[in-house]
C-alpha positions in Angstrom: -9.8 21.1 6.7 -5.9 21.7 6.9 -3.7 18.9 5.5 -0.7 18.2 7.4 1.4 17.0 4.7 4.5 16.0 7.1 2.6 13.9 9.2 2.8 10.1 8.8 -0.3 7.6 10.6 1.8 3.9 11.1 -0.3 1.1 11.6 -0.6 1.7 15.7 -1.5 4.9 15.1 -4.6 3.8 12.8 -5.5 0.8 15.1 -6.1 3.2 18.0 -8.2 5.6 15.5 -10.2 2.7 14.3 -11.0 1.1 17.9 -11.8 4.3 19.5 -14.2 5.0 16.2 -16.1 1.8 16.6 -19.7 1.5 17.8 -18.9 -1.1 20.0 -16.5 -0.2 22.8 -15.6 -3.5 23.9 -13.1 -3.7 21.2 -9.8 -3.2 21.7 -6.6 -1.6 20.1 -4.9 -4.7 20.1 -7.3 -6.5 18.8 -7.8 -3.9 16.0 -4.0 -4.3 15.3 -4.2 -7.9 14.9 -7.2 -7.6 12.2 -5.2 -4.9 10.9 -1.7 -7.2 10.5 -4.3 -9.9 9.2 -5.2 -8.2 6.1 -1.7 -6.1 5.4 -0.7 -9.8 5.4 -3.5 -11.5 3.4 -3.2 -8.2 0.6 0.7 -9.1 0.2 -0.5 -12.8 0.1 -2.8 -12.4 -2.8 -0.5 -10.2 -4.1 2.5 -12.6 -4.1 -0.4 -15.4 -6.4 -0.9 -12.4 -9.2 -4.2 -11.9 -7.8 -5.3 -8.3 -7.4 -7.0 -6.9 -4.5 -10.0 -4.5 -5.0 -10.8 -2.0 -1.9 -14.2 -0.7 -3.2 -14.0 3.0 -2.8 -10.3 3.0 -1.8 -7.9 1.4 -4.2 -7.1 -1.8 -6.0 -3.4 -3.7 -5.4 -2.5 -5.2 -8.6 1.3 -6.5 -9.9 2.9 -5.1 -12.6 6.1 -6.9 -14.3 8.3 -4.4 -14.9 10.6 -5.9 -18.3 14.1 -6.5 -18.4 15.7 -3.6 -20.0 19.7 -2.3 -20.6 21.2 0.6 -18.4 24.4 2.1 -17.5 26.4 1.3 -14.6 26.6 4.6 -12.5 30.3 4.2 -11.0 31.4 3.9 -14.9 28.7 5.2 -17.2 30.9 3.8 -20.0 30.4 0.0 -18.9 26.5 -1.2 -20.3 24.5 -3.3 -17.9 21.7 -5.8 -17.8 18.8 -5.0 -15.9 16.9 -7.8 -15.2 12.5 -8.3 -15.2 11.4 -7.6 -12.0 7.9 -7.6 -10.0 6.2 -4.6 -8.2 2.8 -3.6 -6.6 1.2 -1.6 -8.0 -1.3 0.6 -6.6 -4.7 2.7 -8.5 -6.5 4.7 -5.8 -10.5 4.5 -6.0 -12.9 7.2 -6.8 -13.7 7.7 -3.3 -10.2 8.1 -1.9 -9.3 10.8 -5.3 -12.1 12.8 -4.5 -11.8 13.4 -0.8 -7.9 14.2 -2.1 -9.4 17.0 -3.9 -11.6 18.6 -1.7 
């Protein structure tokens, strides 16, 4: 199979693939999209408590701190600056999700 590398799926897009997938064809896009919004939202949730969030086969969302640290300023390389400790998700994709990458 062919990857299209250029081609971006936004959460509409994978709420229609999802609902037409389904074995029960009473459920709807929209309804899809909500359960969709409901866990993007829950993930950023747990996310925002330091919890982690394990998708078996797919990935886990953890938080990283990233440490305060010096830099330059880039409009005068001359002038030190502060960066300050910062937050970020992180993301480690599962084994299920790096090997259908490979094939």
């Amino acid at each position: 199979m062919k990857r299209n590398i250029n081609k971006t799926i936004n959460q509409k897009d994978l709420a229609e693939i999802v609902s037409k997938k389904h074995s029960n064809p009473n459920i709807r896009k929209k309804e899809v999209e909500k359960i969709l919004k409901i866990a993007i939202d829950e993930i950023i949730e747990q996310l925002g408590k330091d919890f982690s969030v394990k998708l078996t086969s797919f990935g886990t969302f953890s938080v990283k701190t990233r440490y305060a640290r010096g830099g330059v300023n880039p409009r005068n390389p001359k002038e030190r600056i502060k960066i300050p400790s910062v937050k970020v998700a992180k993301f480690k994709s599962g084994k299920k999700l790096k090997d259908s990458l490979k094939a």
